[in-house]
FIRO-241899 format. One line per 8 residues: number of its first residue (from 0); their letters; for each residue x, y, z of N, C-alpha, C, O, CB. Coordinates in pm, whole numbers, always signed. Glycine has a CB too. Example, Ala and Ser with C-alpha at 12.3 -4.5 7.8 and 13.67 -1.06 7.14 Angstrom:
<sites>
0> as> +1319 -569 +780 +1230 -450 +780 +1320 -330 +780 +1424 -332 +846 +1131 -447 +905; +1285 -225 +708 +1367 -106 +714 +1290 +3 +787 +1341 +114 +804 +1408 -60 +572
</sites>
This chain:
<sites>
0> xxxxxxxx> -169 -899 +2325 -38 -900 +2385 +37 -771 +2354 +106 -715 +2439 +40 -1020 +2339; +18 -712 +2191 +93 -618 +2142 +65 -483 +2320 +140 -423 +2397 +14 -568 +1945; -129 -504 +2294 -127 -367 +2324 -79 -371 +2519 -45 -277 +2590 -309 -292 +2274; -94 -515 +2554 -90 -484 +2701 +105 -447 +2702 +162 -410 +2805 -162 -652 +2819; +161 -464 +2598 +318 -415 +2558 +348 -260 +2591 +419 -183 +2655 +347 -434 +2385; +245 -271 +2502 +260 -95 +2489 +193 -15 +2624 +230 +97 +2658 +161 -32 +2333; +72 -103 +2705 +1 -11 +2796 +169 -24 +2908 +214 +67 +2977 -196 -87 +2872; +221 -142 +2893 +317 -129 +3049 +466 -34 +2997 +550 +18 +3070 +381 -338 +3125
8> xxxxxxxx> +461 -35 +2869 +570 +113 +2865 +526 +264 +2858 +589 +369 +2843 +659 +111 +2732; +396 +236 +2874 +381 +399 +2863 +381 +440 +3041 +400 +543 +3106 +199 +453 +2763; +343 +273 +3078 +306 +309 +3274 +456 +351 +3321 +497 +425 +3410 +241 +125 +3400; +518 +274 +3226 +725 +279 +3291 +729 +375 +3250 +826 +405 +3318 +879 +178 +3235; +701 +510 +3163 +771 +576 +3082 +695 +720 +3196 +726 +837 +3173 +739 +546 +2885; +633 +696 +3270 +523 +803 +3318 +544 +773 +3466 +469 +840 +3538 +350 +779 +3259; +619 +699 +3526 +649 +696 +3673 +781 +802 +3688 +866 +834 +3604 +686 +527 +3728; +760 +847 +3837 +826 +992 +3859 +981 +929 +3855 +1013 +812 +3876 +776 +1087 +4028
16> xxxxxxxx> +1048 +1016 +3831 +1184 +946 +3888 +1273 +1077 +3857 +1214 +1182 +3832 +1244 +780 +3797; +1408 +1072 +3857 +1492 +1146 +3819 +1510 +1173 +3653 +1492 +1078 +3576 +1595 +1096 +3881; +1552 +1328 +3593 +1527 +1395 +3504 +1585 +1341 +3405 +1687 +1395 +3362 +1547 +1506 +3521; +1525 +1197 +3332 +1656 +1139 +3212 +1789 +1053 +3283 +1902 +1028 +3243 +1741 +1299 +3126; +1716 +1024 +3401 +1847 +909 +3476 +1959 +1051 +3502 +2073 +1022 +3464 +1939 +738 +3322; +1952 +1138 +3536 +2057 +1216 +3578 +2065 +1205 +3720 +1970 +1162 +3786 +2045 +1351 +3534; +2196 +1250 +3783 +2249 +1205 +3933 +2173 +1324 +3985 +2162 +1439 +3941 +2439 +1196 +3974; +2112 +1252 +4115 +2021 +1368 +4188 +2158 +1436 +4263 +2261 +1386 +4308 +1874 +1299 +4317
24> xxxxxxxx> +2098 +1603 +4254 +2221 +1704 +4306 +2232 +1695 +4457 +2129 +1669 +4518 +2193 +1872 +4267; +2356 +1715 +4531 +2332 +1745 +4644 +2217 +1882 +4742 +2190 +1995 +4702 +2453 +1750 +4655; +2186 +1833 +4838 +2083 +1919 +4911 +2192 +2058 +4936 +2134 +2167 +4926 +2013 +1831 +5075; +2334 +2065 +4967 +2374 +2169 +4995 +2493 +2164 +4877 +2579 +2076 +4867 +2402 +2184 +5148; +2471 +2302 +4777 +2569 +2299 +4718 +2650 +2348 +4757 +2653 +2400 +4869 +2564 +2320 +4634; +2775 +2348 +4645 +2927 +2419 +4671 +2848 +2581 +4678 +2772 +2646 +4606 +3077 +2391 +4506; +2916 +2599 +4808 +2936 +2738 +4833 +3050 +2846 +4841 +3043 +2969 +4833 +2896 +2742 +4921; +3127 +2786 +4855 +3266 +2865 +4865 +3401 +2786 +4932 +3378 +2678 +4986 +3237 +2998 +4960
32> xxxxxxxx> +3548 +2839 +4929 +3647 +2765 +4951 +3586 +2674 +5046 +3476 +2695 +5097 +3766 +2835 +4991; +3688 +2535 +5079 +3653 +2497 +5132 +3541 +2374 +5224 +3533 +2306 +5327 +3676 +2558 +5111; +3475 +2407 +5110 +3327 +2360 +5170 +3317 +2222 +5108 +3245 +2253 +5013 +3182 +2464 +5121; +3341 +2082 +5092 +3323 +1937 +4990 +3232 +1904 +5025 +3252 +1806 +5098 +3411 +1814 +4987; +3113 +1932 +5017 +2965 +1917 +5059 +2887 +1873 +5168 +2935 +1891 +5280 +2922 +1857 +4993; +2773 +1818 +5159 +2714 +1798 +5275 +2784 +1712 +5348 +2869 +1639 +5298 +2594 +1761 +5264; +2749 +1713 +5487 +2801 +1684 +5583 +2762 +1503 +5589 +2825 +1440 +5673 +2751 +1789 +5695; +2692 +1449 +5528 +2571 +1323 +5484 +2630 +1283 +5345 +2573 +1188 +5292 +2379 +1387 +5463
40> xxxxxxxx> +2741 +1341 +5273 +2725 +1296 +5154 +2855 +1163 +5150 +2964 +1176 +5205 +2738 +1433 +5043; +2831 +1097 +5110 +2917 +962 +5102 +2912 +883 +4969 +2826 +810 +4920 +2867 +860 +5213; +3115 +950 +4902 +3046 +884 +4794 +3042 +731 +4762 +3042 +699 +4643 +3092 +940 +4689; +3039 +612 +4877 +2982 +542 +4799 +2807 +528 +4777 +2775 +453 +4685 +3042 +438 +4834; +2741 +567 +4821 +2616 +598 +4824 +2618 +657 +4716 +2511 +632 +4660 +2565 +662 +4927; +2704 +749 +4628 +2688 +847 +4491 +2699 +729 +4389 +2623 +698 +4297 +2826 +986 +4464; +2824 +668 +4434 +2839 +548 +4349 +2735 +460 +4327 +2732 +394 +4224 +2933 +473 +4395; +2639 +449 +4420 +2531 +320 +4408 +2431 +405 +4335 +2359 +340 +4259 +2463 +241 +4570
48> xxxxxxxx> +2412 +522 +4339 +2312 +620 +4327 +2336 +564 +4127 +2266 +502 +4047 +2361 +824 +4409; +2478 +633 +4123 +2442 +638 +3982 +2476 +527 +3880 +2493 +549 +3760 +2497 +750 +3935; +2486 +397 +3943 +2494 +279 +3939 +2325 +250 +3898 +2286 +211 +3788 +2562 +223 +4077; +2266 +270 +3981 +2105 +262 +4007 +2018 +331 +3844 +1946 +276 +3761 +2064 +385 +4179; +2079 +493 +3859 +2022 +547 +3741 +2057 +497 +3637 +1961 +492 +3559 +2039 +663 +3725; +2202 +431 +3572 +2267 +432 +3486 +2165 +248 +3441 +2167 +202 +3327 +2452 +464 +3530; +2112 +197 +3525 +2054 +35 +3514 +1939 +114 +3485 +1905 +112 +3367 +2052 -98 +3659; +1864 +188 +3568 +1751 +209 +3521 +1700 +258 +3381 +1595 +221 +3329 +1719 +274 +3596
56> xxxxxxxx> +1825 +380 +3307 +1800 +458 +3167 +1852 +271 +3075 +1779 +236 +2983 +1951 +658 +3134; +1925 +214 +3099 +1963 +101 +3056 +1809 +7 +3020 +1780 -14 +2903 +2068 +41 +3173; +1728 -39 +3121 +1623 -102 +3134 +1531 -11 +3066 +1489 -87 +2979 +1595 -138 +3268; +1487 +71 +3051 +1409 +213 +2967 +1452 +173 +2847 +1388 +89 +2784 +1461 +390 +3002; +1555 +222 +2803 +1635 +192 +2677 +1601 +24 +2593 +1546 +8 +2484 +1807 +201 +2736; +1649 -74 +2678 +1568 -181 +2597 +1428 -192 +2589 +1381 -262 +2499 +1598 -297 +2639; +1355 -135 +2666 +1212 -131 +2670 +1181 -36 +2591 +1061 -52 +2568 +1152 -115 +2793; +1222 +66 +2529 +1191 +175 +2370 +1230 +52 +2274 +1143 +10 +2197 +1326 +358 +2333
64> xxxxxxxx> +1326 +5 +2275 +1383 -54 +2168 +1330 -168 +2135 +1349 -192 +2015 +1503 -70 +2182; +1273 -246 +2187 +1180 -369 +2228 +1065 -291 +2181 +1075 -294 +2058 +1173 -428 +2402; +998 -247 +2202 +867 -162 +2136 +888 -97 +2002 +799 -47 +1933 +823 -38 +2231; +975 -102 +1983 +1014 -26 +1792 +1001 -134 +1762 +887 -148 +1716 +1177 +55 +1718; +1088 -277 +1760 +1089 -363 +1688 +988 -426 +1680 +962 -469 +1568 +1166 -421 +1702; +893 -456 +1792 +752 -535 +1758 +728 -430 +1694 +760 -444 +1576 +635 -590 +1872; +668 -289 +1726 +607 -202 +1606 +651 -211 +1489 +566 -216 +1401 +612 -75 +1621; +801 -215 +1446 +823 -252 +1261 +773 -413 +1250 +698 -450 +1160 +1033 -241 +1195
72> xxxxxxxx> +816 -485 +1335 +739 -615 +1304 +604 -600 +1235 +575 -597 +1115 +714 -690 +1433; +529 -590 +1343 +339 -586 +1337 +344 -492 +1162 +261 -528 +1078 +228 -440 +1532; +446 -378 +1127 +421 -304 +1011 +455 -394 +890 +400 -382 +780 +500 -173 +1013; +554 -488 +920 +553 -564 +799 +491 -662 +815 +521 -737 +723 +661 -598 +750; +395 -722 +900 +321 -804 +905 +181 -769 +784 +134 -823 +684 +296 -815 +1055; +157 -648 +864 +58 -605 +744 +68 -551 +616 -13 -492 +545 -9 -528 +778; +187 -584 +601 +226 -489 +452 +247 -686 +398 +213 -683 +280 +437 -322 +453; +279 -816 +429 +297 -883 +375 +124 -944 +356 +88 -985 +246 +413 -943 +428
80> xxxxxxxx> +38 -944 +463 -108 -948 +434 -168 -897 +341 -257 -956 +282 -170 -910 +512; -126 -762 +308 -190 -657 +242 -122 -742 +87 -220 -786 +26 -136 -467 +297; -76 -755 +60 +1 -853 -56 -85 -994 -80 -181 -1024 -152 +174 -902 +3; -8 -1059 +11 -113 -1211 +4 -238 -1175 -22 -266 -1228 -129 -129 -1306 +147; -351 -1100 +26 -470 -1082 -8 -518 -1010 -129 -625 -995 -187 -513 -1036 +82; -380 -967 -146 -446 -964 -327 -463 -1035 -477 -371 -1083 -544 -397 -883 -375; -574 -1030 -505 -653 -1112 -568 -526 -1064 -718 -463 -1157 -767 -855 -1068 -560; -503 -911 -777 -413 -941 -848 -271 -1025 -834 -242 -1115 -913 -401 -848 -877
88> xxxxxxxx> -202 -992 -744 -83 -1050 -698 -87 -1200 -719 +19 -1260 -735 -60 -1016 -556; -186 -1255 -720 -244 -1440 -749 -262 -1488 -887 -224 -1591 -943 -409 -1475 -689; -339 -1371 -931 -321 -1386 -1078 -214 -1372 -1174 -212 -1425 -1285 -388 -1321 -1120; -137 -1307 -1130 +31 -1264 -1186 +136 -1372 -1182 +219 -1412 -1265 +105 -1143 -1088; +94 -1420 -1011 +170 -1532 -977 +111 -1670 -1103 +188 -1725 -1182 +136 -1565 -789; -30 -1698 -1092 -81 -1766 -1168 -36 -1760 -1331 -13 -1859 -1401 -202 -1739 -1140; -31 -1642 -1365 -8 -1641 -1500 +161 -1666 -1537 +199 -1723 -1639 -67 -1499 -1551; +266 -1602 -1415 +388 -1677 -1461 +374 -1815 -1428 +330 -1868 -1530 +515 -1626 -1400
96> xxxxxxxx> +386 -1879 -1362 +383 -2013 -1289 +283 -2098 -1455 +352 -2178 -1519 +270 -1999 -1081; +197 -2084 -1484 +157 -2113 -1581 +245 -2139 -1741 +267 -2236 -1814 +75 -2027 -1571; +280 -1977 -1740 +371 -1919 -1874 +495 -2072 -1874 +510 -2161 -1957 +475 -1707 -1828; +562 -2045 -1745 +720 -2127 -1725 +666 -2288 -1801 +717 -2356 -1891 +784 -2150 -1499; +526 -2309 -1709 +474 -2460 -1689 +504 -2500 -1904 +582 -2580 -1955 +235 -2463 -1600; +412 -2412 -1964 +412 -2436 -2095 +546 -2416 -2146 +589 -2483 -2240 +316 -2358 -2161; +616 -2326 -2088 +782 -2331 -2207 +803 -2492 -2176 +798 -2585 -2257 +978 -2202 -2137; +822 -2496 -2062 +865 -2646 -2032 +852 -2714 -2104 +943 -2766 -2169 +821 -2709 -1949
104> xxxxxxxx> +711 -2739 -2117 +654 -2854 -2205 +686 -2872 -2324 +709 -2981 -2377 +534 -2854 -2219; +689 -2759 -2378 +698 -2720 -2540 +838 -2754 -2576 +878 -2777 -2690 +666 -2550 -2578; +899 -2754 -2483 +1066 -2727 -2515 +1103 -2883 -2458 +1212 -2924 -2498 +1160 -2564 -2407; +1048 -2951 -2392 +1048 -3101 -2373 +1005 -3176 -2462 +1079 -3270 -2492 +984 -3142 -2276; +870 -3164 -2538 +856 -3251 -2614 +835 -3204 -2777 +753 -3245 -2859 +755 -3322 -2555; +961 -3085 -2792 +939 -3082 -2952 +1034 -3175 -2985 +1095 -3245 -2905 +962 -2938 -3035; +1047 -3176 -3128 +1087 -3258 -3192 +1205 -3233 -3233 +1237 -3124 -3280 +1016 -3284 -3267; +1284 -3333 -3222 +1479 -3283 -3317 +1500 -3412 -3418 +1614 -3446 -3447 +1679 -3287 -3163
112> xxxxxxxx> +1404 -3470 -3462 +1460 -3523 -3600 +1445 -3490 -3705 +1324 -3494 -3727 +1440 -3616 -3629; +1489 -3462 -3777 +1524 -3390 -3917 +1413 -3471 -4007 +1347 -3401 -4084 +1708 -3414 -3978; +1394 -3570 -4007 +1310 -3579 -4100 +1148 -3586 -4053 +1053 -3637 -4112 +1357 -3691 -4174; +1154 -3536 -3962 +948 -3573 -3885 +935 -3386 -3908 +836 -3320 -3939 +917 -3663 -3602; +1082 -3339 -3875 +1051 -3135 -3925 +1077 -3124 -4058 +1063 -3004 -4082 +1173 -2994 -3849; +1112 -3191 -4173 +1073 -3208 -4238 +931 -3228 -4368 +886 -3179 -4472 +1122 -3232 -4194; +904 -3361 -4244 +796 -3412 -4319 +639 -3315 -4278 +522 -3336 -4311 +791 -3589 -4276; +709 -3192 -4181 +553 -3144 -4098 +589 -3016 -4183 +514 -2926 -4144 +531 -3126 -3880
120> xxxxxxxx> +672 -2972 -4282 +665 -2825 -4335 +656 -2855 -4465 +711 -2939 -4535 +788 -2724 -4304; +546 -2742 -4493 +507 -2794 -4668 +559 -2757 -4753 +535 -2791 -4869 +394 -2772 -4729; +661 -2658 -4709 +752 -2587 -4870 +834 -2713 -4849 +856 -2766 -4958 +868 -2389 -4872; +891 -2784 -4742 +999 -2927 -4813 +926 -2978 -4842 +1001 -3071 -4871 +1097 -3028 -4744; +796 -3031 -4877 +720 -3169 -4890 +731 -3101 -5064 +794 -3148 -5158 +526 -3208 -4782; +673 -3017 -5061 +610 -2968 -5181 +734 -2973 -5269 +721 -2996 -5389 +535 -2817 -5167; +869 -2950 -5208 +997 -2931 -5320 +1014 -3149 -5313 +1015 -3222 -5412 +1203 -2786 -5223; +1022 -3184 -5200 +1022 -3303 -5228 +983 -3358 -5328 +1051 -3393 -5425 +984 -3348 -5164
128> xxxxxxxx> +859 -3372 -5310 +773 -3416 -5408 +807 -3385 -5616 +774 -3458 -5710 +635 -3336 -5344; +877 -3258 -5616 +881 -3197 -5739 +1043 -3309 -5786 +1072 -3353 -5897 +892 -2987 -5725; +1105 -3323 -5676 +1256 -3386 -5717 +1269 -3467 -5567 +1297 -3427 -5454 +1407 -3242 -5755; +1226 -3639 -5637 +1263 -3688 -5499 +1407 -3726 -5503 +1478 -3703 -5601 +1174 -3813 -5451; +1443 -3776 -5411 +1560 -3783 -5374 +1631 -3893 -5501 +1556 -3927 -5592 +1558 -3829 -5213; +1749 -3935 -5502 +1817 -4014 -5574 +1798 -4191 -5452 +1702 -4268 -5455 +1997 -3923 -5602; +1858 -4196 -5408 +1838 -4300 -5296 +1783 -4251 -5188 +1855 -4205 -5100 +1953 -4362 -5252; +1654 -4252 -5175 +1551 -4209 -5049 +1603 -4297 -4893 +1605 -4234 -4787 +1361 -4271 -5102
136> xxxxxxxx> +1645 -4447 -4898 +1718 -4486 -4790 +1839 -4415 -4758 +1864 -4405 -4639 +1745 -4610 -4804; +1911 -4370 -4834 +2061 -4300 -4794 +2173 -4368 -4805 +2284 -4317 -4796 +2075 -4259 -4661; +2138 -4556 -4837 +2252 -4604 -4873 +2313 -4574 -5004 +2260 -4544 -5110 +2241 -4720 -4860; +2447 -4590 -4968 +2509 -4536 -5068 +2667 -4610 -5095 +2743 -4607 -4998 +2511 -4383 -5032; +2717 -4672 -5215 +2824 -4768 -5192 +2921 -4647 -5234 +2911 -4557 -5318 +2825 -4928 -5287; +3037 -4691 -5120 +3121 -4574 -5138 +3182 -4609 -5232 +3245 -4509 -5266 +3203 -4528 -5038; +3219 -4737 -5338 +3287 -4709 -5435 +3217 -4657 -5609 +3291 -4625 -5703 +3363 -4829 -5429; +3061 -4661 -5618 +2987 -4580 -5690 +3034 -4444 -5685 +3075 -4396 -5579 +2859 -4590 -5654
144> xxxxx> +3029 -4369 -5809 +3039 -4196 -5790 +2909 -4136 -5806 +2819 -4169 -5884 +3138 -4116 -5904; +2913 -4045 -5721 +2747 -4006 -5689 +2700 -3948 -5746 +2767 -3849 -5775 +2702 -3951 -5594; +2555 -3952 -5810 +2487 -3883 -5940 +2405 -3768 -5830 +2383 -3777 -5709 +2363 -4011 -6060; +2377 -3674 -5918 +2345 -3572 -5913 +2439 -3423 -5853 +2554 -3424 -5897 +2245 -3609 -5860; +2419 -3348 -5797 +2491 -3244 -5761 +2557 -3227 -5675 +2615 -3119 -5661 +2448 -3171 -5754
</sites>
């Protein structure tokens, strides 16, 4: 489709016509006082004339412009192919998409009770162990005064 695009603007762009849509000149020019041209010239006929050219450079004009844009189209078409088909670009994607997947997890199911992070680090176990606690449950009667420090 692209190219039968391009074969029918090069056929429009290569048919004879007037020089850039300019108004064809009269057959007899100004010659001297007097003279308001050919004897045949009527301007509404000038009027239709350049009515005519002014539609035609118009119709030209969207038809360049219509052909740029499929051409940048079709260019980022292949510049987004040229991407997708790469085998690094998948792996990158793979390796963040992966990376995020594990923070997630890690950060979902650690732990926030004080005593299970505790009981999993061995410099507290090890000081534990040397001085256990005074009341290991935590009750405590508030009218007792509390031993130790």
């Amino acid at each position: 489709m692209f190219l039968f695009r391009t074969a029918a603007l090069a056929l429009l762009l290569t048919l004879p016509g007037t020089a850039h849509g300019q108004i064809p000149q009269p057959s007899n020019p100004y010659t001297g006082p007097g003279n308001t041209g050919p004897k045949d010239w009527d301007p509404d006929q000038r009027a239709a004339q350049t009515a005519e050219s002014l539609e035609s450079q118009r119709r030209n004009g969207q038809a360049q412009l219509a052909a740029q844009a499929e051409a940048k189209e079709a260019e980022m078409d292949r510049w987004l192919t040229s991407w997708i088909r790469n085998p690094i670009v998948w792996c990158v994607v793979a390796a963040s998409v992966l990376s995020t997947a594990a923070w997630i997890y890690l950060r979902l199911s650690a732990t926030t009770d004080p005593a299970k992070l505790a009981a999993s680090d061995p410099w507290v176990r090890a000081h534990l162990s040397r001085n256990p606690p005074a009341n290991p449950a935590g009750d405590h009667d508030p009218g007792e005064p509390r031993s130790g420090p």
